[in-house]
TIDRENGU-68688 format. One line per 10 residues: their letters; for each residue x, y negated, z negated of C-alpha. Coordinates in Angstrom, 3 decimals. Layout:
N
a> X Y Z; ...;
END
This chain:
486
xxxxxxxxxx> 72.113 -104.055 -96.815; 73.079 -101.335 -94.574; 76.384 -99.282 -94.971; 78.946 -98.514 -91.992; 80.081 -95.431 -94.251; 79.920 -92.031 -92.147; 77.315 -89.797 -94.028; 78.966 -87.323 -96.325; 79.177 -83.713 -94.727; 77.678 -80.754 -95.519;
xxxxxxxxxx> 80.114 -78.604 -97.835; 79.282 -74.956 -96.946; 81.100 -73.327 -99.674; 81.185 -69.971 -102.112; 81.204 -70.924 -105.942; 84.646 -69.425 -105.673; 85.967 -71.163 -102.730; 84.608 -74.756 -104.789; 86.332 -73.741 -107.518; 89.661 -73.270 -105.713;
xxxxxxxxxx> 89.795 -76.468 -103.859; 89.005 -78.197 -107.521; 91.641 -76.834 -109.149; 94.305 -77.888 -106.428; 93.029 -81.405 -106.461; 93.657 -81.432 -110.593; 96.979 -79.989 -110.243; 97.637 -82.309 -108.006; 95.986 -85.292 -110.317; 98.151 -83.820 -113.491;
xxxxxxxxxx> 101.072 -83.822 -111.721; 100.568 -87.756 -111.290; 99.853 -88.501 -114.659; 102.898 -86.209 -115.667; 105.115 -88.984 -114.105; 104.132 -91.912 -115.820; 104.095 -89.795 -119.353; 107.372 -87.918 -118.443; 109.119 -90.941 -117.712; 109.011 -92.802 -120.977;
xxxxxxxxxx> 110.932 -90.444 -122.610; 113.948 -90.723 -119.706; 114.522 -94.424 -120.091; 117.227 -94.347 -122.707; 118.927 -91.784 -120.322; 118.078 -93.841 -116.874; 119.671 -97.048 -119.394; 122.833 -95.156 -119.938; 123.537 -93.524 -116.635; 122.767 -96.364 -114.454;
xxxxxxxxxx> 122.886 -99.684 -116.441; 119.643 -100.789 -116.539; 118.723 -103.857 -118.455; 115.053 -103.951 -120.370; 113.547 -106.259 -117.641; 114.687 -103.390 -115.240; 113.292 -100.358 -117.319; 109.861 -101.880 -117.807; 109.601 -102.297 -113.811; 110.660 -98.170 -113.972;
xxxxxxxxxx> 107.574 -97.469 -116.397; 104.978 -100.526 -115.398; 105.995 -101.107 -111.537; 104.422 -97.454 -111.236; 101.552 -98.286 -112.612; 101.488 -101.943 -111.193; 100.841 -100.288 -106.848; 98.757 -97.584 -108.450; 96.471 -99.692 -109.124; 96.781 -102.089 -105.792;
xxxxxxxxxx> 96.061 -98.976 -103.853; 93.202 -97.501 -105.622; 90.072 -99.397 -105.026; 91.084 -99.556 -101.163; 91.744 -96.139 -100.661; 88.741 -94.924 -102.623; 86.669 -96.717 -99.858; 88.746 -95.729 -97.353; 88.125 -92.357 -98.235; 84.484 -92.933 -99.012;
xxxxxxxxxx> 84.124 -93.571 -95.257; 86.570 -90.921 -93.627; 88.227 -88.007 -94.644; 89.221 -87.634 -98.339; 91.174 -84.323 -98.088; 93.132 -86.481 -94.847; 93.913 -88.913 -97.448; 95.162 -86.733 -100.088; 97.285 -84.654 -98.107; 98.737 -87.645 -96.978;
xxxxxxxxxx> 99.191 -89.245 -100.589; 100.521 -86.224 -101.671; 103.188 -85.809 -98.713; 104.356 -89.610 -99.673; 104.461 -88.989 -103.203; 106.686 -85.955 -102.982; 108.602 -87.675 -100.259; 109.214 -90.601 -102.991; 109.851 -88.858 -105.834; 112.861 -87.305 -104.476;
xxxxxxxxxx> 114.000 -91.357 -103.379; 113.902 -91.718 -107.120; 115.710 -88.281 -107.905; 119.179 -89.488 -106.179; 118.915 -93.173 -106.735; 122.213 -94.736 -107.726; 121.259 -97.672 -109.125; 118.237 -99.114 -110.919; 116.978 -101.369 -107.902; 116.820 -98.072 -105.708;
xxxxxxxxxx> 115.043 -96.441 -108.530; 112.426 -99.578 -108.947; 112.175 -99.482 -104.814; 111.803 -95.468 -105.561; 108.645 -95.863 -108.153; 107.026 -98.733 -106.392; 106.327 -96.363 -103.845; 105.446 -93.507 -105.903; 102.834 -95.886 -106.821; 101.597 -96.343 -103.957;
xxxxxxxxxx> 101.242 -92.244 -103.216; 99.276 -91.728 -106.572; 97.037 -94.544 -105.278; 96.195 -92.888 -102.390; 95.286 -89.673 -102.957; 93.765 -90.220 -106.869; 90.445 -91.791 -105.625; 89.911 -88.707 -103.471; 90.120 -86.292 -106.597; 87.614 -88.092 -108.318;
xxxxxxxxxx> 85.504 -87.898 -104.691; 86.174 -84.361 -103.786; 84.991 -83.519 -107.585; 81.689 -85.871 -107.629; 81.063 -83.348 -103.970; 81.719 -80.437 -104.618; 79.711 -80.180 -107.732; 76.405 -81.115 -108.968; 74.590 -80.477 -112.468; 75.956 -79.517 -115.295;
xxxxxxxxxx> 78.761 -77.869 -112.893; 79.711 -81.060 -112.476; 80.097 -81.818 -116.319; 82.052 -78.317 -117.030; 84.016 -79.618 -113.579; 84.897 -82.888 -115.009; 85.170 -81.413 -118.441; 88.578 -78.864 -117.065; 89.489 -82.367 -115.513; 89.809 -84.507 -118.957;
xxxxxxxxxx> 91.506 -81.372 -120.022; 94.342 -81.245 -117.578; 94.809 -84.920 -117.880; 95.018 -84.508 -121.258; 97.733 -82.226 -120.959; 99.580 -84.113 -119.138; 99.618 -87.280 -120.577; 100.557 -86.151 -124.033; 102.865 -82.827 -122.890; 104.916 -85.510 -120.548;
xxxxxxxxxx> 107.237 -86.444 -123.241; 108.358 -82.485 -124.384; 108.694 -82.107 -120.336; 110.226 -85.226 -119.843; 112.823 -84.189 -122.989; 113.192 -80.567 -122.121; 114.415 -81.553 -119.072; 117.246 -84.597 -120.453; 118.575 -81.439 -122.457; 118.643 -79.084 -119.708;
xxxxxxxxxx> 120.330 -82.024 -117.741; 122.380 -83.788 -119.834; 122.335 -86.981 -121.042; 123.829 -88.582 -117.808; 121.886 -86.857 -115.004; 119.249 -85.121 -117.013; 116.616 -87.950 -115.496; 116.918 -86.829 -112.070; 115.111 -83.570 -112.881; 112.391 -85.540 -114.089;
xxxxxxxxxx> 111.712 -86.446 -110.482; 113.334 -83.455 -108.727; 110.907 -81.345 -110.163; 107.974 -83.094 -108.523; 109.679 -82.033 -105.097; 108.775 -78.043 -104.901; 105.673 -78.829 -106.548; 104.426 -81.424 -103.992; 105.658 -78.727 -101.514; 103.382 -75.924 -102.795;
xxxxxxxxxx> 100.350 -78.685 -103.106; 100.647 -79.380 -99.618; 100.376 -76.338 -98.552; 97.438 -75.421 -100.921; 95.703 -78.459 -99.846; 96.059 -77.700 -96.267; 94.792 -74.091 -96.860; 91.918 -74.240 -98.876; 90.424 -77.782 -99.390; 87.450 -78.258 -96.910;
xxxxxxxxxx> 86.661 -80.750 -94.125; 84.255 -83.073 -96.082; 82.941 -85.395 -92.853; 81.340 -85.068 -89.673; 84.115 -86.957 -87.078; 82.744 -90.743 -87.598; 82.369 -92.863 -84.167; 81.477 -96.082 -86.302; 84.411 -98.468 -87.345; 85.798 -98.742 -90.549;
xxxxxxxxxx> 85.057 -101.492 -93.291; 87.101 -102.055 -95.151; 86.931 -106.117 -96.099; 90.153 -107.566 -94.976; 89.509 -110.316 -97.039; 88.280 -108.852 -100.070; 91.426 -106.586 -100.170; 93.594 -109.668 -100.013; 91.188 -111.261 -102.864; 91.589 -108.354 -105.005;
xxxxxxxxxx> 95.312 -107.460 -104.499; 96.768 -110.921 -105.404; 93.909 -110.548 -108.646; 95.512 -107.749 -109.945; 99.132 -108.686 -109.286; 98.365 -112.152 -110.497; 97.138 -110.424 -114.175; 99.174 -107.781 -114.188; 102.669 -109.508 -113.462; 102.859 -110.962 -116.837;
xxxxxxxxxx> 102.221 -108.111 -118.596; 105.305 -105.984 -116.295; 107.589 -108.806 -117.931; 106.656 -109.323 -121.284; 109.827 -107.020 -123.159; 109.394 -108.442 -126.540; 112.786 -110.134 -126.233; 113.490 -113.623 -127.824; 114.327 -114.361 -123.628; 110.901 -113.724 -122.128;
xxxxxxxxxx> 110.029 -116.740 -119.859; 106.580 -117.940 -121.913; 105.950 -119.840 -117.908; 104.670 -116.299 -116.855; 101.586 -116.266 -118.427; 100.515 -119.119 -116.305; 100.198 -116.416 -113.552; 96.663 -115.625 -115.880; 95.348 -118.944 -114.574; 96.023 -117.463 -111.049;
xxxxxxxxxx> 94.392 -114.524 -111.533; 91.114 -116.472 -113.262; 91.113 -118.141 -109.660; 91.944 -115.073 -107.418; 88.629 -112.936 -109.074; 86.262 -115.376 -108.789; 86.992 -116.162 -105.083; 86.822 -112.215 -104.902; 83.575 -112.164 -106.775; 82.130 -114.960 -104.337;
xxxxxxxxxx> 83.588 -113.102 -101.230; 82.247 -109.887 -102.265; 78.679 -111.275 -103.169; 78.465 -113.466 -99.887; 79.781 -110.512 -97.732; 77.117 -107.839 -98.791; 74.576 -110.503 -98.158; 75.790 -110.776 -94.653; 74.959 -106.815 -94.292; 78.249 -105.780 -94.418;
xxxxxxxxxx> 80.003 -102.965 -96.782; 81.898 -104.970 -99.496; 85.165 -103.462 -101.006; 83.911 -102.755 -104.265; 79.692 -103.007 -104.928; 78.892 -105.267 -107.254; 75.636 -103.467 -107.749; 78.026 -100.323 -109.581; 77.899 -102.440 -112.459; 74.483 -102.924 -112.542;
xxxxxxxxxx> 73.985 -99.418 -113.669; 74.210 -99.368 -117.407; 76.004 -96.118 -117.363; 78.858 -96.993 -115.082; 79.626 -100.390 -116.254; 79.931 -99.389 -120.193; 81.499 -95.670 -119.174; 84.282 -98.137 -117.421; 84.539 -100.361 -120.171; 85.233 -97.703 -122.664;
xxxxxxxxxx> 87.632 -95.739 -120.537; 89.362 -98.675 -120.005; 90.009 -99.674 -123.924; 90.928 -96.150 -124.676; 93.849 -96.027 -121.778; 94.932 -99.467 -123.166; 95.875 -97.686 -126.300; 96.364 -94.649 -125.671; 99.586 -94.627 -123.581; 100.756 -97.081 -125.975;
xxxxxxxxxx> 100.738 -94.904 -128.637; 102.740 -92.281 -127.104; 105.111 -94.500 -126.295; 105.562 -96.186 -129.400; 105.485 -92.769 -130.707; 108.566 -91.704 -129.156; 110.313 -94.687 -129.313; 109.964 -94.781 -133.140; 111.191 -91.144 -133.106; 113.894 -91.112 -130.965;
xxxxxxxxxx> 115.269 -95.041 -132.122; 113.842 -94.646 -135.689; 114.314 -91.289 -137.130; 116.990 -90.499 -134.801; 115.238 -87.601 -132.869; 116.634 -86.099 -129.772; 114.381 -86.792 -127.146; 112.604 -83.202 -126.661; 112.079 -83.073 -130.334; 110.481 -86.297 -130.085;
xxxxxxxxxx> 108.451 -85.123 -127.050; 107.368 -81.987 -128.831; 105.726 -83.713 -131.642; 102.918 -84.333 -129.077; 102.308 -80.962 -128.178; 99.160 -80.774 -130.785; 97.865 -83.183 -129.119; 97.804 -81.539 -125.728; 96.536 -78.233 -126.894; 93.694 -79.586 -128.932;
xxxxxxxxxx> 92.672 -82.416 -126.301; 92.530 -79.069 -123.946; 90.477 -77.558 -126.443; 88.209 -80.547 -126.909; 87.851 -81.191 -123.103; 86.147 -78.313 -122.247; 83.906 -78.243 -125.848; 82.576 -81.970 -124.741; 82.503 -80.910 -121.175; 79.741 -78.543 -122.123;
xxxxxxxxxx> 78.079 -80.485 -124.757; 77.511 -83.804 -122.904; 74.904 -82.603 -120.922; 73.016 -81.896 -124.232; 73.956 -84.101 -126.609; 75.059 -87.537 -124.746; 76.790 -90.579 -125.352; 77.341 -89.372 -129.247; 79.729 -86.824 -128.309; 82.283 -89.516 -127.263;
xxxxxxxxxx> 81.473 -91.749 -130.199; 83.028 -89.496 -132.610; 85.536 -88.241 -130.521; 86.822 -92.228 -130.374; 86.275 -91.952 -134.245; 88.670 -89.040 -134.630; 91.203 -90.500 -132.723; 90.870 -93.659 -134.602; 91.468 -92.440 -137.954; 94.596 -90.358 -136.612;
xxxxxxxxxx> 96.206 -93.671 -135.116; 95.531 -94.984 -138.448; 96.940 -91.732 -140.168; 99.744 -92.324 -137.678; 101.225 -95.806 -138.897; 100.418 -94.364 -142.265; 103.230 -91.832 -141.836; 105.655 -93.774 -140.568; 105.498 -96.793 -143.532; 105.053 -94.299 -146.722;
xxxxxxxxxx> 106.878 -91.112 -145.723; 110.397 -90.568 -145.765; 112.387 -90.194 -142.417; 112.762 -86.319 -142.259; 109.068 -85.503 -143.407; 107.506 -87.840 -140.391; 107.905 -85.845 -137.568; 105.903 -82.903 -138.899; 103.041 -85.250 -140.519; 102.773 -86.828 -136.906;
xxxxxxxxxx> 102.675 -83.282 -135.477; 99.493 -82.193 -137.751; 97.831 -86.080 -137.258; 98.400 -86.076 -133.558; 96.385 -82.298 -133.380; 93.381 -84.421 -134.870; 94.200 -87.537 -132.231; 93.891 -84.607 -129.209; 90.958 -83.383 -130.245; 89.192 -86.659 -130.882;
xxxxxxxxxx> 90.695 -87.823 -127.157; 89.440 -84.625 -125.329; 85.789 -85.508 -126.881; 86.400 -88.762 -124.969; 88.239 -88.415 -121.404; 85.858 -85.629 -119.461; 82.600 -86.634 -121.302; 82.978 -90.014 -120.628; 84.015 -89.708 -117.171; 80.648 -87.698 -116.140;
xxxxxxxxxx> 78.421 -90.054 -117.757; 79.859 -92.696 -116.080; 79.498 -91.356 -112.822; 75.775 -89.700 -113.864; 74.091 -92.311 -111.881; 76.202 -92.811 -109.115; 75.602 -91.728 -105.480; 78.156 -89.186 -104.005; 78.649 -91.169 -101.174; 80.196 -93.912 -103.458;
xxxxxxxxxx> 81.685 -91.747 -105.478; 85.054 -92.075 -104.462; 84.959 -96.012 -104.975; 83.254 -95.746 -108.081; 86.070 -93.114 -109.578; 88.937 -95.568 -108.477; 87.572 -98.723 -109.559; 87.273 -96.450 -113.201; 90.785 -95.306 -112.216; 91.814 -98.701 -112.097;
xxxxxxxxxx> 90.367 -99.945 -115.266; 92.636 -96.811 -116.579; 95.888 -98.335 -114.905; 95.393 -101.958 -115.795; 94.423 -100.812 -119.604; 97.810 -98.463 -119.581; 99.871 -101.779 -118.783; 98.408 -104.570 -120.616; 98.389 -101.890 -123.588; 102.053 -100.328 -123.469;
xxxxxxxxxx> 102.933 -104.410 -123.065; 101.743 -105.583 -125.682; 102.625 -102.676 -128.010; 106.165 -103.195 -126.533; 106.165 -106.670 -127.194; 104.922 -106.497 -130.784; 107.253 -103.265 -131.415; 110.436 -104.793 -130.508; 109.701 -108.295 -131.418; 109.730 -107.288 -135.051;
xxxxxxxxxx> 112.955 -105.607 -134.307; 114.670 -108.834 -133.030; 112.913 -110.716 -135.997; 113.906 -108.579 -138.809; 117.792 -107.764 -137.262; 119.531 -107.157 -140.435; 117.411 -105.128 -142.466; 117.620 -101.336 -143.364; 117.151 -99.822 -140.050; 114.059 -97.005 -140.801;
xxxxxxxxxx> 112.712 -100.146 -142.606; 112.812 -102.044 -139.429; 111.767 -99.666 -137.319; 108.513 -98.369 -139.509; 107.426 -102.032 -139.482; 107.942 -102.418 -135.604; 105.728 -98.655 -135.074; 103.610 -100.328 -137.912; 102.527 -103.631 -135.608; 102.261 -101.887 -132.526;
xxxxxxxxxx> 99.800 -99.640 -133.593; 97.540 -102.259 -135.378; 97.147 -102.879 -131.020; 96.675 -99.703 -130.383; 94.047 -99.536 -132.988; 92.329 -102.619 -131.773; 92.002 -101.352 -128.223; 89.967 -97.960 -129.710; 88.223 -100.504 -132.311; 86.861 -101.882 -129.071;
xxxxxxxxxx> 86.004 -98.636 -127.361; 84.410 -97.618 -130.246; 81.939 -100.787 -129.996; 81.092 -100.306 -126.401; 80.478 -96.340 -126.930; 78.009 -97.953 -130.052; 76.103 -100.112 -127.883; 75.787 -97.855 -124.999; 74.081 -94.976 -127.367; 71.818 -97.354 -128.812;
xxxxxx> 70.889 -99.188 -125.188; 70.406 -94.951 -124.186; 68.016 -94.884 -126.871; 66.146 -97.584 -125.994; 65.875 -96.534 -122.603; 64.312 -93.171 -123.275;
END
């Protein structure tokens, strides 16, 4: 098969200079992550200032997540054959253009419209992090690069909620969401203009056409609408529309026709949207796997987290958002620990790091049945520092032995399809923890209201547990297949 991509320039740079365009494109990558994490803890305040019904607040959360992950795959080739710091200064300009559509929205359609395209930004310029990364560095630079990267991801994901309630107090309860998105305004500001200033030119100007599959993107968009679609509806109310799920019939249809397209068009010499030879690799196709059980549960649990602080115990919001803050520090911690030891020690590194964070989910729902309402918080404070520093072991050291074996010229399609696997897993997760957390609220309407509320916390996490239980098995069979191997 030959490839249409434009060959991968030359990057001329000082250790220091690679070091400074890194770090902009992980501020840049936190920054996106903040805003799905920071946003869960708003939604009681978004319900109360502007009316929204739950259909309406899970489009908020999931419809986010929902044109992330349209956008990826596409613009990770699309930046695979032109310029990738092109395409993230101009995902970054949209996304700071859109978050301030969703600071001054007056009503929850605008704010849907608002995050839909926010979406859409993130999608475009968070395949060309994971590119810009796999080319600047090499080695076991590349694992202490990746390594700062988990970190900072880490961060964000779990310090999101104390953000997200730290700024509701500041605010108010009434307009105390808007500086959830305001915020992201000067921010994206100062990124441009860092991004302009010090990330490189990485490719020679290219005189051959793009390829970018027409009909594979098609294919692949109405897959992942078609599977994900049911999930963005499925509230746990006693009036979800069970006719949705029909949609995963659809989907069944929509990937195979991609699979067939895809396989048909590289035969025909052409560049397909997403190689179907990635997954060949051993190392790639279980590294995806496994990041994409662990981001199934583990924005669930934060959000069930919350909710069960902030609806259960009664917690303001930033109290319930600080409760997390172990987690961040100790997944920061962990991140850069694993980021040096997988070069040495493997696959095995992540396996107990998915162990750790097992046990604290487990710890977790143990808290919230057998304690008493005004010990919890704490007990989930000290549990979720074990949880961060099992899920640092995991993030960065999985995400450079996935990519281990993967050319740099692919590596911005390679990071986005991962990416992907990350978004999907974050909405078919938070779903069905939803589902499961307020289903048991509807059913057991009545009882003493900790009671109910323990036992709703109590079912989602058996989920959340499952998805890790799962992660945990393909991180198993991936160290012994290594072993094998060598």
């Amino acid at each position: 098969m030959t490839s249409t991509a434009t060959p991968t320039g030359t990057i001329s740079l000082s250790h220091a200079q690679r070091w400074r365009a890194y770090w902009v494109c992980v501020s840049v990558a936190a920054i996106t992550i903040l805003d799905m994490s920071k946003v869960n803890v708003a939604l009681p305040s978004i319900e109360q200032a502007l009316g929204a019904g739950s259909t309406e607040l899970q489009l908020i959360v999931s419809g986010y997540v929902l044109t992330f992950g349209l956008v990826l795959v596409p613009a990770g080739r699309l930046g695979d054959q032109r310029s990738r710091r092109a395409l993230f200064i101009i995902g970054l300009s949209l996304f700071t253009v859109t978050s301030l559509l969703c600071a001054i929205a007056t009503s929850p359609l605008l704010l849907i419209a608002g995050r839909l395209l926010q979406g859409v930004a993130a999608g475009i310029q968070m395949p060309q992090v994971i590119g810009l990364t796999q080319q600047l560095f090499q080695g076991e630079e590349r694992g202490r690069a990746f390594g700062l990267f988990g970190a900072t991801i880490g961060i964000a994901t779990a310090f999101g909620p104390t953000l997200g309630g730290l700024l509701i107090a500041v605010g108010g309860d009434t307009d105390g969401w808007r500086l959830v998105f305001w915020m992201n305004v000067p921010l994206g500001v100062l990124a441009i203009a860092a991004a302009i200033w010090v990330l490189p030119r990485t490719r020679e100007r290219a005189s051959a056409p793009l390829a970018l599959d027409p009909v594979g993107v098609v294919l692949f968009g109405l897959a992942v609408l078609a599977f994900l679609w049911p999930f963005l509806f499925t509230t746990g109310a006693p009036t979800d529309d069970p006719r949705r799920w029909w949609l995963l019939a659809a989907f069944a249809a929509f990937a195979l026709a991609f699979f067939v397209w895809e396989r048909r068009y590289a035969r025909a010499g052409k560049a397909p949207l997403v190689p179907i030879g990635l997954f060949r690799i051993s190392s790639y196709r279980n590294g995806t796997l496994l990041q994409t059980a662990y981001f199934t549960a583990a924005p669930a649990m934060f959000l069930l987290t919350t909710l069960f602080l902030q609806q259960g115990v009664g917690l303001a919001a930033v109290y319930a958002g600080m409760v997390t803050i172990g987690f961040a520090l100790a997944s920061a911690v962990s991140s850069w620990i694993g980021g040096n030891l997988v070069g040495r020690y493997g696959r095995p590194v992540v396996v107990w790091g998915l162990v750790a964070i097992l046990l604290s989910v487990i710890g977790l729902a143990v808290c919230a049945v057998v304690l008493p309402a005004e010990v919890v918080p704490w007990a989930m404070a000290a549990v979720m520092t074990v949880g961060g520093f099992g899920g640092g072991l995991v993030i960065a050291p999985n995400q450079t032995l996935t990519l281990q074996d993967i050319p740099v010229r692919q590596g911005g399609i390679a990071g986005s399809v991962g990416q992907l696997g990350q978004r999907i897993g974050a909405a078919v997760g938070t779903a069905i923890g939803l589902s499961l957390f307020y289903s048991t609220i509807y059913a057991e309407a009545g009882e003493e209201r900790y009671v109910v509320f323990h036992d709703a916390y109590g079912y989602g996490m058996i989920a959340v547990g499952g998805f890790l239980a799962v992660a945990l098995a393909v991180g198993i069979v991936d160290l012994f297949g290594r072993k094998r191997h060598e």
